[in-house]
N, C-alpha and C positions, 0 to 999 in steps of 0.2 A: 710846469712841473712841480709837485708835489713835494717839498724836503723834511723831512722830520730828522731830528741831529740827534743822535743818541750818546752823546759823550760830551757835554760841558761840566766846567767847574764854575763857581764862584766863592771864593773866600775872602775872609783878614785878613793879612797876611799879619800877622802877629802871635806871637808863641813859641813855645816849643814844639809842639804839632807842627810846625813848619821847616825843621831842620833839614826836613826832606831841600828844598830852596836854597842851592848852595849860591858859591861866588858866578860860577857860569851860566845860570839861572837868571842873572839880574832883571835882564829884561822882564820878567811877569815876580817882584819881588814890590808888589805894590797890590792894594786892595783891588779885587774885580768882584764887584757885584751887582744884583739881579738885573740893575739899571743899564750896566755895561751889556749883558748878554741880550740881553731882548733891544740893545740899539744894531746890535750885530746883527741878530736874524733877522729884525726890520730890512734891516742894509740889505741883505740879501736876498731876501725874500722867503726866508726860508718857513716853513708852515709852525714848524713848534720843536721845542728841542726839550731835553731830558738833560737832570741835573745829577750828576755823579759826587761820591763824598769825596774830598779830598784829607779831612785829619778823623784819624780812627774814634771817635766820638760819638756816642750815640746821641750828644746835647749838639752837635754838629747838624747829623742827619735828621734832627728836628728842627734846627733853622731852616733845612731846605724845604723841608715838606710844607714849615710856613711860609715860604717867599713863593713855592710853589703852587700854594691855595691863592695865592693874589693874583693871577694873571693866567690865563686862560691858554697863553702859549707856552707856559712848562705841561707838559705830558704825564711827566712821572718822576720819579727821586729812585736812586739806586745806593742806598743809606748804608750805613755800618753797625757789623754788630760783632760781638767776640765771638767767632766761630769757636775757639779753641772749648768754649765752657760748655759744647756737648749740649744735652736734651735741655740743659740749663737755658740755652740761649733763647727760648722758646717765648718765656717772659720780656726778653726785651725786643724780640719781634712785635709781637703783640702790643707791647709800649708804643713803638713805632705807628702799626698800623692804625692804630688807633689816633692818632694826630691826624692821619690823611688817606682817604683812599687812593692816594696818588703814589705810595709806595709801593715800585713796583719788582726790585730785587735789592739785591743785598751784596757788597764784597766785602772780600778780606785781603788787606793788603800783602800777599805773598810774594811780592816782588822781593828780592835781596833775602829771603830770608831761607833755611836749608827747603831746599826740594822735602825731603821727610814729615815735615810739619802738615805736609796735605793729606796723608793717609796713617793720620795714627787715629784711631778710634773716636777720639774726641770729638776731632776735626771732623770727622767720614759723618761723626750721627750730628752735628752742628748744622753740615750742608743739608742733609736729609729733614730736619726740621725746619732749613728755611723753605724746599721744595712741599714740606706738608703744611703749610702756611698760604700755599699757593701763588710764591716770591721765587723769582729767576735767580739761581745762581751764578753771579758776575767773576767770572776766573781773572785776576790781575796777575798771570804768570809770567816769567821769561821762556823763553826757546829752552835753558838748560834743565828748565823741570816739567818738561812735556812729559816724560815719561809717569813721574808722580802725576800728574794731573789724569794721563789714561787710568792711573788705577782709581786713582778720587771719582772718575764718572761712572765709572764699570759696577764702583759699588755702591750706585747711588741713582739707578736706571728709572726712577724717578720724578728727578729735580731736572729742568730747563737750566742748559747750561749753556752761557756768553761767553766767550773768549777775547778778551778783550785786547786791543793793540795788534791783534791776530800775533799773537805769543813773542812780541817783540824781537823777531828775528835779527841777527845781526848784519845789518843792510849795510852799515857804514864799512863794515870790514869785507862786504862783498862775500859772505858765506850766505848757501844755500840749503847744503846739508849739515848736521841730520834733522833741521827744524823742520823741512819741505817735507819729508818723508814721513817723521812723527803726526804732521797735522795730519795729512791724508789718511794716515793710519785713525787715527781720535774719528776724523770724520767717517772713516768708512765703518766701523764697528759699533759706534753712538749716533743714531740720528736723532738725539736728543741737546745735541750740542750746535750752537749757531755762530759765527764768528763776526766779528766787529774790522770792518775797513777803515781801521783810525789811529792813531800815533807811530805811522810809520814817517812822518816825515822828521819826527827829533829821533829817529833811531837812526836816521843818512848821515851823508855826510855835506850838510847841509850849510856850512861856512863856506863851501868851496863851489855853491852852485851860484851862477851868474844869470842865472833866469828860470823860469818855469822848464823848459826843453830838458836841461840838464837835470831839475828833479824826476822830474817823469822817466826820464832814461834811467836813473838810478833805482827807484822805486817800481817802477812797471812789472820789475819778474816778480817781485813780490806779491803784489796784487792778483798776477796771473795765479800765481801757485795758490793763493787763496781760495780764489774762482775754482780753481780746478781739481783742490782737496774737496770743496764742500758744495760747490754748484749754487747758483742765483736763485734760489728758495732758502740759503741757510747763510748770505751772507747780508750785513747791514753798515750805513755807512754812519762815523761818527767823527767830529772835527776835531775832538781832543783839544777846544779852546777853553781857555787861554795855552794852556804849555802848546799850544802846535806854535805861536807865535815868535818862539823861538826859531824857526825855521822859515816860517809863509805866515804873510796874510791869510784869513780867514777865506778870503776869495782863492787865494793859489789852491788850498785844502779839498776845495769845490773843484776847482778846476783841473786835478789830475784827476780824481775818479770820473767827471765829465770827459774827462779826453777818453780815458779806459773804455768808458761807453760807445765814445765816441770809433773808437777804435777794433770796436768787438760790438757790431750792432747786432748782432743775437741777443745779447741779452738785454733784460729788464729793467730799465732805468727808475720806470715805479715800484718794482721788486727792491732794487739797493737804497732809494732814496725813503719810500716808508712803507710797503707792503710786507715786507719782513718785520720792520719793525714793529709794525699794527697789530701783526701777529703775535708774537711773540710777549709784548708785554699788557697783549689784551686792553690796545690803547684806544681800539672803539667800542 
């Protein structure tokens, strides 16, 4: 089987760009790079994986594109840039792309930050200029700002939009609505929007699980509702490593979406594992 990982980190952990890294964090509060991730997807055999930014930096998302250019098993780079500065931002796309053809979208870190900030004018022609670049727009939302996000795609019918985390629902607290309902809704009015099967295991409640069984139990509606908002042509899997290792091994991560498979043999294993993926960021 074929695995292409579309969500790893590798960082310094040093700075203030790192404040995100609190005390209950500790665990991945230590350097992970290029050399750590490519021993992991050796380990597993996984075909190539995709490096995502972690600190909002454009001198950041050019280390990546270089570590990226050295090894044949990074894919792509999903780099940072200041969406806020509008048609402005256009120049340091361009900066970017021009390091590496391997740049292949772009976020902004919207997590924690007011729902509003996604559809004010700025932001809307920011995204729209990463989409005229011909760079995937990477959504890092929560569940609470789905509704901003439907208006950020509607007016921007353009750009290739990732959801990434699949909008961090709140699993741990055992809610379903109204994130289930919003996504279906995004999905059924944009089929311009793709959704990422990755960082739901630090969103459980994952201190209190004594084995794989009990993630899977916890995590499984979730996964379904994804399935079932967007269907096996719009969904792709990513491990969210390092932060998933708060929760699983890199193999447990592997292993519940293989159960899911395993569980639901209609669908596509080479569709979740990299045929969406292939697609979407025009990785062949």
């Amino acid at each position: 089987m074929r695995i292409i990982d579309t969500h790893n980190h590798i960082w310094h952990c040093k700075g203030e760009h790192f404040s995100w890294i609190t005390e209950d964090l500790a665990t991945i509060r230590r350097d992970f790079l290029i050399e750590d991730l490519l021993a992991v997807l050796d380990e597993h055999r996984v075909a190539g994986g995709m490096l995502v930014q972690a600190v909002p930096t454009l001198a950041e998302s050019e280390w990546l594109l270089v570590m990226a250019e050295q090894t044949d098993k990074i894919n792509g780079v999903i780099g940072w840039a200041d969406i806020t500065k509008g048609q402005a931002v256009t120049a340091d796309l361009r900066r970017l792309m021009g390091k590496s053809n391997r740049l292949k979208g772009i976020r902004y870190m919207s997590q924690g930050l007011p729902s509003g900030h996604l559809v004010t004018p700025e932001f809307v022609e920011g995204v729209r200029c990463v989409g005229e670049q011909g760079l995937v727009y990477e959504l890092l939302a929560t569940a609470q700002q789905l509704d901003d996000v439907d208006r950020l795609i509607a007016a921007c019918p353009d750009v290739v939009f990732v959801i990434e985390h699949m909008a961090k629902p709140a699993i741990r607290a055992g809610e379903m609505e109204p994130w289930r309902s919003k996504l279906r809704q995004i999905a059924q009015h944009h089929s311009n929007v793709f959704c990422k099967l990755s960082g739901m295991t630090t969103e459980a409640d994952y201190q209190r699980w004594s084995g794989l069984d009990q993630a899977y139990q916890e995590t499984e509606p979730y996964i379904a509702a994804v399935f079932s908002a967007f269907g096996e042509d719009r969904v792709m899997f990513g491990s969210d490593w390092p932060v998933s290792l708060l929760a699983l091994p890199y193999a447990g991560v592997l292993a519940l979406c293989q159960r899911y498979l395993q569980d639901n043999p209609a669908l596509s294993a080479d569709k979740l594992f990299h045929l969406v993926a292939e697609n979407v960021y025009s990785l062949k």
